[in-house]
N, C-alpha and C positions, 0 to 999 in steps of 0.2 A: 449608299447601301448600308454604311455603317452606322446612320441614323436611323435608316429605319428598321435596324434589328435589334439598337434599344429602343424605341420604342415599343415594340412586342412585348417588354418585359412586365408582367401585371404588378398590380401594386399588393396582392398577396406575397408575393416571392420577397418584396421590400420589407415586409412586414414581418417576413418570419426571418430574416436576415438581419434585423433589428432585434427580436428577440433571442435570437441564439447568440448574439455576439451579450448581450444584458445579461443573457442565463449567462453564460460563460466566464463575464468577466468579473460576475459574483461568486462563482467557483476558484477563480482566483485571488478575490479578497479572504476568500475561507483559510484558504491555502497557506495564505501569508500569515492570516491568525495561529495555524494549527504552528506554522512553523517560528515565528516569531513574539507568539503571545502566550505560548503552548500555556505556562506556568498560572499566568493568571485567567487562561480561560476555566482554569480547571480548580480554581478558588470557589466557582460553587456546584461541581460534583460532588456525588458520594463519594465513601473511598474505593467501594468497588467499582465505581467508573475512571476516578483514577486509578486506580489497578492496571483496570485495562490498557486504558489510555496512553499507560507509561510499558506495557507490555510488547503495543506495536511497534515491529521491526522496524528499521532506518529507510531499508529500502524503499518500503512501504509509499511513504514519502515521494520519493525518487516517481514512483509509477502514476502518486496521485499529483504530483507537478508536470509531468508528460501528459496527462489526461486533460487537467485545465489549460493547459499551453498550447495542445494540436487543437483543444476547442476553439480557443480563442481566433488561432489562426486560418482555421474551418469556417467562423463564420467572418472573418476579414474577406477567406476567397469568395464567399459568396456577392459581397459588395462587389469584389474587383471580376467576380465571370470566370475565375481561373481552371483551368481543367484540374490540377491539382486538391481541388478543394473537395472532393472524394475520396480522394486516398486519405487524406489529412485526418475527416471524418469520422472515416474507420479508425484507425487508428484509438478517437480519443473513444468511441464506442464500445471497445473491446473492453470492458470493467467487469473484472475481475477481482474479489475481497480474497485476499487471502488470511485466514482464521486462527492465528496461530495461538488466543488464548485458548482455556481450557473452562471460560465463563461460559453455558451455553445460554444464557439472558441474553448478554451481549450479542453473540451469532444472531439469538431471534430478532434481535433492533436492528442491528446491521440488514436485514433482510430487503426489509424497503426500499433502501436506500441504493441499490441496483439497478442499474440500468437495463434499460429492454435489452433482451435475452444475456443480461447477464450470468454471472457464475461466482457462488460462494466455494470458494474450495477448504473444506475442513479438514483442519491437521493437528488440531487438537483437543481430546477426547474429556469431557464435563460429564460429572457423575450423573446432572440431570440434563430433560429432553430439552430438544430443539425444536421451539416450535414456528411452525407455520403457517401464515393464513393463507389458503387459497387463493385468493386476490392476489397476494404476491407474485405467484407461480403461473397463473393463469393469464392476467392481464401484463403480456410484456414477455412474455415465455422467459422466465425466471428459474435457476435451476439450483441445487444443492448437490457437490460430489465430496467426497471424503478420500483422504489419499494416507498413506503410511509413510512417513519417514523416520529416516536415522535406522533400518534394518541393517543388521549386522554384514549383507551381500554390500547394499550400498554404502556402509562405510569402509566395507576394503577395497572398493571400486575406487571408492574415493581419496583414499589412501595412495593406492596402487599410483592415481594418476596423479598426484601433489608429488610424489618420491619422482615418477619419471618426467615428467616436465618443472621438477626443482620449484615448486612450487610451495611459496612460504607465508604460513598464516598472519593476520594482525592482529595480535590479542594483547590481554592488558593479565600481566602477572602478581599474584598474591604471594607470598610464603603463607603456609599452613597456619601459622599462627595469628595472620588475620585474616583469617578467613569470615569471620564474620562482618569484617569491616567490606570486604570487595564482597558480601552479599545486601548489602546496604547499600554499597553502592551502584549495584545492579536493581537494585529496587527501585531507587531513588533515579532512576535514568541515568546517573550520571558516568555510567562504563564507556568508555569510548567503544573500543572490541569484545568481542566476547571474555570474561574474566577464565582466569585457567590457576588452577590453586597449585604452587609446587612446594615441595618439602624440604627443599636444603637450595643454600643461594647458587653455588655450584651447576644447578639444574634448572633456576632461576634464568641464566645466564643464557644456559643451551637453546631456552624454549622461546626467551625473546630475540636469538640470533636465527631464531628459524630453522 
């Protein structure tokens, strides 16, 4: 019985389980680039693409290594018939950019590069337009939302809930007087946490003990 229900399997389903495991596991060479070559991929950008480039969050990362990772494994279960291989799917389907420069060039490049019915979520507001082509939006149901953060409600929320569940930042501290050195160093990527400037060592002391 078990033969003859691989057999039923056409040789289209083979073929796109070929392909998807090939897309995928070039999304994972990318991957290793961005995070292991980052420095000299970016020897022949501009500098406002390094700008950018150096602007995206850590996490960032974190979400586009879970993406190419459920890929890959999405199209292994396709070889292997597994039921799981749908959930997995979804999972790397759900692509999501999230926007946090303030370049809106960059947003409009990024566009593309979204998945069917993905989502740009913009969070950071560029004195000029964002543009769109049509194509984008249309073929692959493509979308663009805008969200606010850092409002004064959500930083006392957020406040509120770090103070009652003793919750303690990881950030990387300057004294005021070099301040311009830990904004070079946030430039330069090389901050580990967010930098946080204090004014006397005293206080220094308080904000790295959390």
């Amino acid at each position: 019985m078990k033969q003859q229900i691989e057999s039923v399997v056409p040789l289209w389903y083979w073929a796109i389980a070929t392909a998807a495991l090939l897309w995928n596991l070039m999304g994972c060479a990318f991957f290793g680039i961005e995070i292991f070559a980052q420095e000299a991929a970016m020897e022949s950008m501009t500098q406002a693409q390094k700008e950018w480039a150096r602007s995206i969050p850590r996490w960032i990362y974190f979400v586009y290594g879970l993406a190419v990772s459920t890929g890959v494994a999405g199209s292994t279960g396709l070889f292997l018939r597994k039921g799981w291989t749908v959930a997995t799917f979804a999972i790397c389907l759900v692509a999501v950019i999230l926007a946090t420069a303030s370049d809106s060039k960059s947003m409009s490049e990024l566009i593309g590069g979204l998945a069917a019915r993905g989502r740009m979520i913009v969070a950071g507001a560029g004195s000029s337009r964002v543009e769109v082509s049509p194509t984008h939006l249309l073929f692959g149901s493509r979308g663009i939302e805008g969200t606010l953060t850092g409002s004064a409600i959500d930083n006392e929320d957020t406040l509120a809930f770090s103070v009652l569940d003793r919750i303690k930042p990881m950030i990387e501290t300057v004294p005021l007087e070099k301040a311009a050195e830990g904004y070079q160093r946030m430039l330069s990527n090389n901050a580990r946490f967010r930098m946080v400037i204090v004014t006397d060592h005293n206080q220094s002391n308080l904000v790295q003990s959390g």
